[in-house]
VOGU-3710 file (C-alpha; in Angstrom, 3 decimals, decimal comma):
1> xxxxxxxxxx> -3,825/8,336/4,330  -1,627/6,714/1,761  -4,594/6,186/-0,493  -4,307/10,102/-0,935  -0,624/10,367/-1,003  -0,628/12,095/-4,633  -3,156/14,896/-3,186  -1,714/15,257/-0,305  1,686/15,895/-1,832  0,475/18,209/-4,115
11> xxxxxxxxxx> -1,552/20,478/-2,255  2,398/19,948/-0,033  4,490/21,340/-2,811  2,130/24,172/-3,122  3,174/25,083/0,332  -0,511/24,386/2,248  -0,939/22,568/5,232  -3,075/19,296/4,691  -4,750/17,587/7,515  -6,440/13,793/7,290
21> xxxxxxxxxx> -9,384/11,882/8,083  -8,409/8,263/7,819  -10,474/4,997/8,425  -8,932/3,045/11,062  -11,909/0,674/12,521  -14,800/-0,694/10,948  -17,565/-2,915/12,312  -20,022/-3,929/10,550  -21,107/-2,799/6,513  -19,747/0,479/5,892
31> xxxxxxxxxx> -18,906/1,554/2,654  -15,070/2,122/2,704  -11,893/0,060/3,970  -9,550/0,400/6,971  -6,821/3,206/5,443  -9,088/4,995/3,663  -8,797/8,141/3,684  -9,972/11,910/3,529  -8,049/14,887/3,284  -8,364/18,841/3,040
41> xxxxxxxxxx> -6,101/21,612/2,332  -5,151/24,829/3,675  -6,752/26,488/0,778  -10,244/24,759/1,570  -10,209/22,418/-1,175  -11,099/18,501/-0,724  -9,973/14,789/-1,965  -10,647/11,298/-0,903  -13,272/9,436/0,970  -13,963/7,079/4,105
51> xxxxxxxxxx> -17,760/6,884/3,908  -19,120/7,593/0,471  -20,432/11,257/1,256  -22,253/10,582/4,632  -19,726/11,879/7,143  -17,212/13,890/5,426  -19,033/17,079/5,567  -18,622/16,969/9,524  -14,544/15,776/8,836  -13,946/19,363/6,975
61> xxxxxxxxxx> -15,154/21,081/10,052  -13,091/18,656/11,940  -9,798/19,018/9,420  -10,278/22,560/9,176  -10,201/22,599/13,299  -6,883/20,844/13,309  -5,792/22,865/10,646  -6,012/26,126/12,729  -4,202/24,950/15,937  -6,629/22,058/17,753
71> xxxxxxxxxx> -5,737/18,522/18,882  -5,577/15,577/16,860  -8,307/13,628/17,836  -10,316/10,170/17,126  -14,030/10,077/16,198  -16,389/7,117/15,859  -19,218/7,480/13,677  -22,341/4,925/13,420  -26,446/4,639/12,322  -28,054/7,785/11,770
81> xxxxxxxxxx> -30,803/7,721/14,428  -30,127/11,311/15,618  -31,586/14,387/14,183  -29,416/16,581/12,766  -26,410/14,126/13,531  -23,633/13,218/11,193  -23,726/9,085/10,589  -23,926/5,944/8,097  -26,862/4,606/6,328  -25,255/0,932/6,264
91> xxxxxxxxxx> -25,387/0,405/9,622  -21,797/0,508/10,754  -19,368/2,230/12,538  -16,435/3,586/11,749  -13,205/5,015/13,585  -11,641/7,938/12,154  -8,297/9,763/13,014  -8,211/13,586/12,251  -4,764/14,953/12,453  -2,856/17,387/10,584
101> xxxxxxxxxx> -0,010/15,318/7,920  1,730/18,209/6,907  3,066/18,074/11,218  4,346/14,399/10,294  7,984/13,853/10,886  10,211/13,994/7,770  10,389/9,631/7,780  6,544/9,643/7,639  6,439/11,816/4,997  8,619/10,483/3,002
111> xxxxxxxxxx> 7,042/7,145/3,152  3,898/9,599/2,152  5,916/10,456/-1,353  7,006/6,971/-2,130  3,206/6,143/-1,966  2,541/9,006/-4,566  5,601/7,272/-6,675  4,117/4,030/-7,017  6,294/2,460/-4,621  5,695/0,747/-1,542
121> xxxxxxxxxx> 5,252/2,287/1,464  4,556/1,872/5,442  3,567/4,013/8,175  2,795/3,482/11,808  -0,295/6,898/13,107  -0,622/7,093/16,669  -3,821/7,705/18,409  -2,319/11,568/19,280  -1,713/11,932/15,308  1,692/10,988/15,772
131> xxxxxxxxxx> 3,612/8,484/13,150  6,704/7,171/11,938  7,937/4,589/9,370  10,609/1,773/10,345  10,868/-1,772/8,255  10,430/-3,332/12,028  6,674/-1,540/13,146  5,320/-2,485/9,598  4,234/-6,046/9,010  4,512/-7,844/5,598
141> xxxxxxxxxx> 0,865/-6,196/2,895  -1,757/-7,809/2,373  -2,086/-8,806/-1,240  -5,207/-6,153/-1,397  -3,078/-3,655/0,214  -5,289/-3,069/2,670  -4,688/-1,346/6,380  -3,868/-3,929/9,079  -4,576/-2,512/12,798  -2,974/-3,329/15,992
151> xxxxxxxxxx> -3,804/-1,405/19,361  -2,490/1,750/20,334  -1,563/1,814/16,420  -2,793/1,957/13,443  -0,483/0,412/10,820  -1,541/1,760/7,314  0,718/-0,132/4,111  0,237/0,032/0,281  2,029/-2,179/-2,037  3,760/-0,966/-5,109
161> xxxxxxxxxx> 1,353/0,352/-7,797  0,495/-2,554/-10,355  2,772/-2,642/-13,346  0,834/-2,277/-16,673  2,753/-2,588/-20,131  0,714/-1,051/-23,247  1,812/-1,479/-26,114  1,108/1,223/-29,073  -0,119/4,753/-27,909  -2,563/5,498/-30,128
171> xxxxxxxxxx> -5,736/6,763/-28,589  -7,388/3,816/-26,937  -3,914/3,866/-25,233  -4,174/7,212/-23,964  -7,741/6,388/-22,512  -6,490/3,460/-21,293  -3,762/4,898/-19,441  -6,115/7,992/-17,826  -8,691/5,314/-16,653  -5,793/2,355/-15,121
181> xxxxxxxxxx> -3,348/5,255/-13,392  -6,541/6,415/-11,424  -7,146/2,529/-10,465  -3,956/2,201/-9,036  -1,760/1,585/-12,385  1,478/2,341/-12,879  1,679/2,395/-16,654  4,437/2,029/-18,827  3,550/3,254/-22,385  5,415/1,954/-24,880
191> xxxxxxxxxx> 5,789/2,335/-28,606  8,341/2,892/-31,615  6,784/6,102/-33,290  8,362/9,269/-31,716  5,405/11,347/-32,819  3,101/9,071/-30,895  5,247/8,291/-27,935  4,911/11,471/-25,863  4,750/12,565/-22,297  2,566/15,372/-23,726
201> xxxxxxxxxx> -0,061/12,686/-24,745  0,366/10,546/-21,868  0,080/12,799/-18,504  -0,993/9,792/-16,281  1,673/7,309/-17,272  4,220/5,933/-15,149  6,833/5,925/-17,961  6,408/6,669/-21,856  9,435/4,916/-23,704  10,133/5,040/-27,497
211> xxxxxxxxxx> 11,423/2,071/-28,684  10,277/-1,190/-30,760  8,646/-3,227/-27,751  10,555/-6,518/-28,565  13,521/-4,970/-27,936  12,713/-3,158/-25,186  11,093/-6,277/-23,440  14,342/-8,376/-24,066  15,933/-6,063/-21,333  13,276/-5,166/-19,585
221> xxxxxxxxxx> 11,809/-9,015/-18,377  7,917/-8,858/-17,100  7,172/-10,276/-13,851  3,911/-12,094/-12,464  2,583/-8,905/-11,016  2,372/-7,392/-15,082  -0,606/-6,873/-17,092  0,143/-6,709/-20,462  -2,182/-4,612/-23,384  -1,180/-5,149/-27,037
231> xxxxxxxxxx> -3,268/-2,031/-28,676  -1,405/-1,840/-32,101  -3,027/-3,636/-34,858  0,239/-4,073/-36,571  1,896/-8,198/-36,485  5,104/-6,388/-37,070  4,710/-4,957/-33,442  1,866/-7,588/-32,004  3,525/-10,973/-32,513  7,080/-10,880/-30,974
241> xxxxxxxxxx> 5,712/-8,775/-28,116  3,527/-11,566/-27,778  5,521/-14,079/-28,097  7,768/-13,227/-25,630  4,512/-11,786/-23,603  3,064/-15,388/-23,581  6,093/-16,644/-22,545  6,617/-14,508/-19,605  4,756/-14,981/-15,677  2,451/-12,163/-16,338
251> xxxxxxxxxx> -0,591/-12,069/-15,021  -2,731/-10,962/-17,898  -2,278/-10,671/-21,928  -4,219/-9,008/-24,055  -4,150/-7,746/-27,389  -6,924/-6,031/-29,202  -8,775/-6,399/-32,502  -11,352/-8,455/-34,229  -12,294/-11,965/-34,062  -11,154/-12,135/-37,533
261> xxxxxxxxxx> -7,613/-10,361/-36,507  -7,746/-12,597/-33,299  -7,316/-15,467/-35,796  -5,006/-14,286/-38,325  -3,204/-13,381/-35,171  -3,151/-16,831/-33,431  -1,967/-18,262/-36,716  1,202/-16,312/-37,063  1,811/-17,021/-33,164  1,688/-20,503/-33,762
271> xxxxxxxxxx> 3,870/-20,374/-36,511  6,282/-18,399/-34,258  6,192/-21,174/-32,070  3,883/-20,210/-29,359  2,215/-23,441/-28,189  -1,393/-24,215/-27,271  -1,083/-24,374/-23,929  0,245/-20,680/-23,912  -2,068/-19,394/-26,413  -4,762/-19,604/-23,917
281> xxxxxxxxxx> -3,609/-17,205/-21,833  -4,231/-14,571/-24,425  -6,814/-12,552/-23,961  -8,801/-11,538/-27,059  -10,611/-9,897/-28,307  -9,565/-7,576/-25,012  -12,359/-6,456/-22,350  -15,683/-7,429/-21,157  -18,378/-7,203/-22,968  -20,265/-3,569/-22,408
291> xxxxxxxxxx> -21,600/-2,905/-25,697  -19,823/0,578/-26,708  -17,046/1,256/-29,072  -15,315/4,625/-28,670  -11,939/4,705/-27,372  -12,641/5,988/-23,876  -15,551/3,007/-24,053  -13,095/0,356/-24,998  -10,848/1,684/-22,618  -13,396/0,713/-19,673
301> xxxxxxxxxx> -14,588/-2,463/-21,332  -10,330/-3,566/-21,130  -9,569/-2,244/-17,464  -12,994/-3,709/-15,955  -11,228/-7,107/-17,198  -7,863/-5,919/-15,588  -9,802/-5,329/-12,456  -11,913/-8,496/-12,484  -8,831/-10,508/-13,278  -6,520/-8,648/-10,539
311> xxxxxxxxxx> -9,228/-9,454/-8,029  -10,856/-12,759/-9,173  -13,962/-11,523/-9,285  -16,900/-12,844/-11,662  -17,811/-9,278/-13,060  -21,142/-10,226/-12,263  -23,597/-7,247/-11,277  -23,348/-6,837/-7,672  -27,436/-6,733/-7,448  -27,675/-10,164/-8,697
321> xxxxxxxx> -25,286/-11,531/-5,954  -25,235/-12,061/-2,236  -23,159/-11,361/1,052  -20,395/-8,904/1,743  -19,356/-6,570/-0,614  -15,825/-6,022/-1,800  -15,117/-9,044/0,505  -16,092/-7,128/4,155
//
C-alpha cells in the first residue's frame, strides 16, 4: 500500500474513495514483493501492481466490490491450471488483502501521506482491513524497504525516499530528475542561474534551490545515504562541489563529461587538494555504458548506475545469470 501512497493520495484529495490490493505472502517465484501494492479509484481509474498483469484484472472486480459496500477480504492466488481462472505463470502464490484505504483511521493515513512525502513511514493492516500506525507495532526497515509479516498482521514500512543532489539543471537534469523521482528519488535540484532553476522545469523534484552549490553544501552537509550528480560542465561550479562532494560519506559521485574533461577535471581537483585515495570515488564519465546520447538517454545510462550502485548489483543482463531474481 505505501508503494502507492502518491496515487492513493491523489485520487484522496480529489475526494474519491480508493480501495487496495496489497501483497502480503509470497511462496515461491512470483513476480512482485511483500507490500506491493494495487489500487483503484472511485472514478474507475487504476495504479500499481502485485503480479505484473496476471491477477489484477480479477482485483478491480474485487476493489470495485469493496468500494460499493462489501467486506474486506483476503485472497490467495497461485498456477494457472484452471480454465478461465485468474492465476500466476511463475508458479507461486500470492496473498492479497483487498480493503478499502480511504475507511483507514486518520493515524494510518497519515502515515499514508508521509509515504507520498518522501518520509518514512509504518503501518500495521489487519486481516479485516483494519490498520493503525504506532512507533511500538512497527519494527526497525529493512535496508530494501521491503514488507516484513508477522501473523494476524501484516506490517508494511518504507524508508525515507533516497536523497539525490544534482547539480546544474540544464536538460539532462530535468530527465534525470523525471526518471530518479519515479525510482524512488527524492531530488534536490540545485543550481545558481534563476532562469534555469525552476519548479516549472522541474515537476518531479523534491526541492529546486537557487544558489551557487558550494555554498549551499557548506550548510547543507551530505550524508552516506546521498547520491551526488555533477551535470554542469563548468570547473567554476564542478570542482568545489566536488571537492567538498569527495570529501563527504556519500554514497555515490558523479560528474559528467568527456574523458578529456574527466582529466582536465581530475587535474584541477588535485590541485585543490583532493587526494588519490578520494579521487576514486568519482564516478566519470557518469553512467553505464548503453550506447545512446540524448538527454533522456544519458539520463537512463546515469540512474541504471545509481540503481546498480544502491543495490550492489553487477548490471549484468538478467538472462545471462542464475537463481532468484531481485534476491527472492
Amino acid at each position: 500500500m505505501l508503494d502507492q501512497a502518491a496515487e492513493i493520495c491523489r485520487r484522496l484529495d480529489a475526494g474519491q474513495r480508493v480501495a487496495a490490493a496489497t501483497l502480503v505472502r509470497v511462496e515461491g517465484s512470483a513476480p512482485r514483493g511483500v507490500g506491493a501494492s494495487f489500487v483503484v479509484g472511485s472514478d474507475g481509474t487504476v495504479a500499481g501492481s502485485v503480479s505484473g498483469g496476471c491477477v489484477e484484472a480479477d482485483l478491480v472486480e474485487r476493489c470495485r466490490s469493496v468500494l460499493d459496500g462489501g467486506q474486506a477480504h483476503v485472497t490467495s492466488y497461485g498456477i494457472d491450471d484452471d480454465l478461465g481462472e485468474p492465476g500466476l505463470m511463475c508458479g507461486g502464490t500470492i496473498t492479497v488483502l483487498v480493503h478499502e484505504v480511504s475507511a483507514l483511521p486518520a493515524g494510518a493515513l497519515h502515515q499514508v501521506r508521509r509515504a507520498a512525502e518522501g518520509l518514512d513511514a509504518c503501518v500495521v493492516l489487519d486481516a479485516d482491513g483494519g490498520a493503525w500506525a504506532t512507533e511500538a507495532a512497527c519494527p526497525e526497515p529493512a535496508d530494501d524497504g521491503r514488507a516484513a509479516t508477522a501473523e494476524p498482521l501484516v506490517t508494511l514500512r518504507t524508508p525515507a525516499a533516497h536523497p539525490l543532489l544534482v547539480v546544474g539543471a540544464g536538460e539532462h537534469a530535468v530527465a534525470l530528475t523525471h526518471l530518479a523521482a519515479a525510482c524512488g528519488y527524492a531530488v534536490t535540484v540545485l543550481d545558481q542561474r534563476p532562469l534555469f532553476a525552476t519548479k516549472e522545469r522541474f515537476p518531479d523534484a523534491y526541492a529546486v534551490v537557487r544558489d551557487w552549490p558550494d555554498r549551499w553544501l557548506a550548510a547543507h552537509p551530505l550524508t552516506a545515504a546521498h547520491a551526488v550528480v555533477v551535470l554542469t560542465h563548468d570547473q567554476r561550479v564542478d570542482v568545489p562541489t566536488l571537492v567538498t562532494a569527495l570529501a563527504s560519506p556519500a554514497r555515490y559521485v558523479g560528474a559528467m563529461g568527456s574523458r578529456t574533461t574527466h582529466d582536465r577535471r581530475v587535474e584541477a581537483l588535485r590541485a585543490a587538494g583532493v587526494s588519490g585515495a578520494a579521487l576514486t570515488r568519482l564516478r566519470s564519465p557518469i553512467g553505464l555504458d548503453l550506447g545512446g546520447s540524448t538527454p533522456a538517454e544519458t539520463a537512463l545510462s546515469i540512474l541504471a548506475e545509481l540503481v546498480t550502485t544502491r543495490h550492489g548489483a553487477t548490471a549484468r543482463p538478467l538472462s545471462t545469470t542464475t537463481g532468484p531474481l531481485h534476491g527472492r
